[in-house]
PLY file of the C-alpha trace (Angstrom):
ply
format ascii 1.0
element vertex 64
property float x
property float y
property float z
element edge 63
property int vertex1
property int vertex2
end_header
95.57 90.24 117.35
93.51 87.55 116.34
93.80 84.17 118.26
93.76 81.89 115.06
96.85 84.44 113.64
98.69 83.75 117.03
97.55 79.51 116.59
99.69 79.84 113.47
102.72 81.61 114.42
102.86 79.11 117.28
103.03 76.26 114.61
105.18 78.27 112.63
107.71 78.44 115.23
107.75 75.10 116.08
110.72 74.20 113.35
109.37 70.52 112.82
105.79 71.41 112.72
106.63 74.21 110.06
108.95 71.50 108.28
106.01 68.73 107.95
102.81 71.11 107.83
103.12 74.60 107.50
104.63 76.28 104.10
103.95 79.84 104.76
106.15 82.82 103.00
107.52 84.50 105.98
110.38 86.35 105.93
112.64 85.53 108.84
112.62 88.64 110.39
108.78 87.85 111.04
109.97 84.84 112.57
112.38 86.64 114.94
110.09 89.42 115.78
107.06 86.85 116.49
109.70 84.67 118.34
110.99 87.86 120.75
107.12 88.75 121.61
105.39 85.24 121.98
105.53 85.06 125.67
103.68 88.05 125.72
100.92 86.89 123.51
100.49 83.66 125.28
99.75 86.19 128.65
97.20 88.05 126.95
93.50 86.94 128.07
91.93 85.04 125.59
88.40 85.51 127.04
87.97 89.24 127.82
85.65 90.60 130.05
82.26 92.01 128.42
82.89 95.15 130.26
86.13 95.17 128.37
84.51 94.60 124.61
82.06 97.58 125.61
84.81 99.71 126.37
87.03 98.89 123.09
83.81 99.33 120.72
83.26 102.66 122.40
86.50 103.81 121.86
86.03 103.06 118.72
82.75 104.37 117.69
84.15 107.76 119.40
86.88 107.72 116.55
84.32 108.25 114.05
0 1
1 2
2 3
3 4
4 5
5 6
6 7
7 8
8 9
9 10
10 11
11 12
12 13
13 14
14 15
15 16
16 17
17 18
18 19
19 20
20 21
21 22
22 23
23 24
24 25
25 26
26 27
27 28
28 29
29 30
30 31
31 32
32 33
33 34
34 35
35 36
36 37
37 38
38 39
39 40
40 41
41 42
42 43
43 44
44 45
45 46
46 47
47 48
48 49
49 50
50 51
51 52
52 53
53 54
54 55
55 56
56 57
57 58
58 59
59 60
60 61
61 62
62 63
């Protein structure tokens, strides 16, 4: 998931901040769902280990 995409669910959670800044068409089952699995996301390393990108673009090129 892309850190920017998680930036905004974290504002769009906020109730206030989505009140005052954020007017985003999301259903409120996204809301709920993002809600239940944000304290996951905010565990998740944000700066990965290079050994860790190598390993993820081989995976992928071996899909091909």
């Amino acid at each position: 998931m892309d850190e920017t995409f998680t930036k905004t669910l974290n504002a769009i959670a906020n109730q206030a901040q989505m009140d005052e800044h954020v007017h985003l068409n999301l259903d409120a089952d996204e809301v709920i769902f993002y809600n239940s699995i944000r304290a996951d996301l905010d565990l998740l390393a944000k700066k990965p280990k290079v050994q860790t990108i190598h390993q993820i673009l081989d995976y992928s090129k071996s899909l091909r």
